[in-house]
VMD Tcl script that draws the C-alpha trace (Angstrom):
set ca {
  {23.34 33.21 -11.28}
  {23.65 31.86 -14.85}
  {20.99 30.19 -17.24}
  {22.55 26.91 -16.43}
  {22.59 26.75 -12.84}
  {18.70 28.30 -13.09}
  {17.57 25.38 -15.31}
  {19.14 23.36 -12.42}
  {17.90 24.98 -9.22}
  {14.22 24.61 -11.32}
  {14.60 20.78 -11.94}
  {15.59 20.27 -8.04}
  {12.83 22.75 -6.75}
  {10.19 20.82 -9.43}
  {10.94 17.60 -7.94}
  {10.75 18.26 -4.55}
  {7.86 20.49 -4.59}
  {5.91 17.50 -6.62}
  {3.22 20.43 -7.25}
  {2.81 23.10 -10.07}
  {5.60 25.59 -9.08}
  {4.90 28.86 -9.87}
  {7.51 30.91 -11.96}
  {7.20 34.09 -9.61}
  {7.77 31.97 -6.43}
  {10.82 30.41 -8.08}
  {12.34 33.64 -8.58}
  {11.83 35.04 -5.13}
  {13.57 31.71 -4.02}
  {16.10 31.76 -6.09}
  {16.76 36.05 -5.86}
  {16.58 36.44 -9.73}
  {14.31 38.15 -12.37}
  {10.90 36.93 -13.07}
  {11.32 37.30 -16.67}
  {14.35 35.62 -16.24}
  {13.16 32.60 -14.39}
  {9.93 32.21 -16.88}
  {12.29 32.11 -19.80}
  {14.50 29.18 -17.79}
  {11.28 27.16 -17.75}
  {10.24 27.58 -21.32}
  {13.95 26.69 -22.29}
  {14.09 23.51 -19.85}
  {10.86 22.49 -21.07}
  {11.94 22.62 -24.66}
  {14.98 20.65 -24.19}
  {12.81 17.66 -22.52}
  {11.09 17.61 -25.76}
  {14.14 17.70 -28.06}
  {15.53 15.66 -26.22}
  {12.47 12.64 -26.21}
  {13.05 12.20 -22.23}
  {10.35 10.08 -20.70}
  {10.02 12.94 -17.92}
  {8.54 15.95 -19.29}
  {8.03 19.41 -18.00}
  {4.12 20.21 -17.68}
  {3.06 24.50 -17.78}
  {-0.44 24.53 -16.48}
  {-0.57 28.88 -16.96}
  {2.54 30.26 -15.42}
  {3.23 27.24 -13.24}
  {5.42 23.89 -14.07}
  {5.94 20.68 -12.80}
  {7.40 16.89 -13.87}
  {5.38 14.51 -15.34}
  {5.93 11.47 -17.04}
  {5.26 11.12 -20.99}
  {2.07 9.60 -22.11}
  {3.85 7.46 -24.27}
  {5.27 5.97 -21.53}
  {1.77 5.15 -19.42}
  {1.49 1.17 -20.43}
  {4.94 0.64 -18.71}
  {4.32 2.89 -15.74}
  {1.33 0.83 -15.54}
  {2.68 -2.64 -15.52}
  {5.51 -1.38 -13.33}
  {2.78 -0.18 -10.57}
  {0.64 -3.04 -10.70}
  {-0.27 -4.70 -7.28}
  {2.65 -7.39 -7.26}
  {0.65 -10.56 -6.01}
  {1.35 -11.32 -2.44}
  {2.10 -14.88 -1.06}
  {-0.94 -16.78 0.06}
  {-1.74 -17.56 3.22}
  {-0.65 -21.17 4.55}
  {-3.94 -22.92 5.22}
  {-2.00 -22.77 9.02}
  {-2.22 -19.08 8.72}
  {-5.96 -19.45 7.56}
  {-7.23 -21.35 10.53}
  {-5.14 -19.61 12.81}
  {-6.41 -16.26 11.31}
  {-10.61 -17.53 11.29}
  {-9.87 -18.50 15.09}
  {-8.90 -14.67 15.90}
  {-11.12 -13.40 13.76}
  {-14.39 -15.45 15.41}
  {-13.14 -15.48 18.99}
  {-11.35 -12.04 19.28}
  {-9.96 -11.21 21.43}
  {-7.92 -14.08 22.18}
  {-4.55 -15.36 23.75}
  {-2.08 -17.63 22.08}
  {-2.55 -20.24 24.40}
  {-6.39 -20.62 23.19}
  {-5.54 -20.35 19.80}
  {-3.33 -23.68 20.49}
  {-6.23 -24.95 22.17}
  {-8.02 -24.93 19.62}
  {-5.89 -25.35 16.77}
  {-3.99 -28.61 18.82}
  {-0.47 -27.37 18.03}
  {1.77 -24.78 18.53}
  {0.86 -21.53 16.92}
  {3.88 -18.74 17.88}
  {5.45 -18.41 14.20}
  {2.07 -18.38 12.69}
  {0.90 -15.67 15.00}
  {4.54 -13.30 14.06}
  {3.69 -14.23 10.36}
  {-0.17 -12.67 10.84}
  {1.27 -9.86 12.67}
  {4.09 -9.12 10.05}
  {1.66 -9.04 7.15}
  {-0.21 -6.91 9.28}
  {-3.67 -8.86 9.78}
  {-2.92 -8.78 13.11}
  {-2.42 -7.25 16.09}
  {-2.04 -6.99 20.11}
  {-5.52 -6.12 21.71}
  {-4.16 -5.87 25.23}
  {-3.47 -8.05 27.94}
  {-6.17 -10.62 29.63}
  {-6.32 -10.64 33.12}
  {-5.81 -14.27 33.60}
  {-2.80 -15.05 35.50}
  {0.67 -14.12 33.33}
  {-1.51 -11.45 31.56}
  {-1.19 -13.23 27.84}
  {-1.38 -10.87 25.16}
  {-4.47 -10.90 23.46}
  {-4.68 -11.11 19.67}
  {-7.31 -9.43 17.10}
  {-7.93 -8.90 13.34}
  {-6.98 -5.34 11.97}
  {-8.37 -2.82 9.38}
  {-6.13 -4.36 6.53}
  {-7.45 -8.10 7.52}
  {-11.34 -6.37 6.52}
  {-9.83 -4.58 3.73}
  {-8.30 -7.86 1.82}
  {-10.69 -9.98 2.66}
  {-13.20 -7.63 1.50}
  {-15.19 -6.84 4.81}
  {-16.55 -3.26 6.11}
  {-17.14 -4.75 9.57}
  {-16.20 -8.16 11.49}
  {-20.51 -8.43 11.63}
  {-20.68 -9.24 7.73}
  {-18.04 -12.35 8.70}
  {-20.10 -15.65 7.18}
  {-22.16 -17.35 10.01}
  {-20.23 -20.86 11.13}
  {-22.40 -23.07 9.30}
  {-21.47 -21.50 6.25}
  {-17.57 -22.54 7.17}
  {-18.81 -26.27 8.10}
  {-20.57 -26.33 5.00}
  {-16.92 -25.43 3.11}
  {-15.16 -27.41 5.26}
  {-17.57 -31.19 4.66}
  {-16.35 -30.29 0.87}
  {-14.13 -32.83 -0.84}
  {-10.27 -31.33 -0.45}
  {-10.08 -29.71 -3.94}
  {-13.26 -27.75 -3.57}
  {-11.93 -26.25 -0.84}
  {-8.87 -25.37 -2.34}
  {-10.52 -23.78 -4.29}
  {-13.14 -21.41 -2.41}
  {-9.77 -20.82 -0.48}
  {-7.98 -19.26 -3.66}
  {-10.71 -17.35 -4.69}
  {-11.48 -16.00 -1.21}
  {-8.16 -14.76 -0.92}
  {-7.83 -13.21 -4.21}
  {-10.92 -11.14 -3.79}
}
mol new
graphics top color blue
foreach p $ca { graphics top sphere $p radius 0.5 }
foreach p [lrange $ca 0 end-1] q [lrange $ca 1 end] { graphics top cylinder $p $q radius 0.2 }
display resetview
């Protein structure tokens, strides 16, 4: 095996491994001397450097891996940053706050309540993942029953449905002129 197609096996076995790869393992993988291999790395990392790549190769003792250049954090940074997600229709809200106080519950008591139909609400909850299928009621046609998940808690900033605020908290929101609300609604929901 030549130095070139070393320096390559390396690069392929450095990304895929993700951890520090240790020079001796990479030459009992790839059948060749030890001395051999170390050399490869020390080369390969020396012509990330020459060559200013934004990936750079990292030697913690006698193993390497990738890692991005630290000149390069602020963009990494602004590239990984949460992406803001769509807000919740205020159908999705009150749809959600019924499940969420009466779980768990069908679809037809949802409508009930609510006073209209409620089915592409319900797919949009489930899709974003703050709900989901409880089981089956007993009543007659066995409606599927609907409940809050782990990721509702987690965005809306709950540990347990217990800490949910008491319903004269809501009626107090709700008397509110429209605005107001609005704008406990935005806030709530960016927490």
């Amino acid at each position: 095996m030549n130095r070139l197609a070393i320096k390559s096996a390396l690069e392929s076995m450095m990304f895929i491994w993700g951890e520090p790869l240790d020079y001796k393992s990479a030459a009992d993988v790839l059948e060749c001397d030890k001395k051999t291999v170390y050399e490869c790395f020390l080369e390969l990392r020396n012509e990330y450097i020459m060559q200013n790549r934004g990936i750079q190769i990292i030697q913690t003792d006698k193993k390497f891996q990738f890692g991005t250049k630290k000149e390069n954090y602020e963009y990494i940074e602004r590239l990984c940053a949460p992406i803001k997600e769509r807000r919740l229709s205020q159908s999705a809200l009150e749809t959600l706050a019924i499940i969420a106080y009466k779980q768990p519950v069908t679809k037809a008591e949802i409508e009930d309540i609510r006073g209209i139909k409620s089915l592409r609400v319900l797919e949009g909850l489930m899709l974003k993942g703050l709900i989901e299928e409880k089981g089956r009621d007993e009543k007659i046609g066995k409606p599927i029953l609907y409940g809050t998940t782990d990721l509702f808690l987690q965005k809306f900033g709950f540990k347990n449905l217990s800490e949910l605020p008491d319903i004269e908290e809501i009626e107090k929101i709700i008397s509110r002129d429209d605005e107001e609300v609005q704008q406990i609604m935005l806030d709530f929901q960016e927490a």
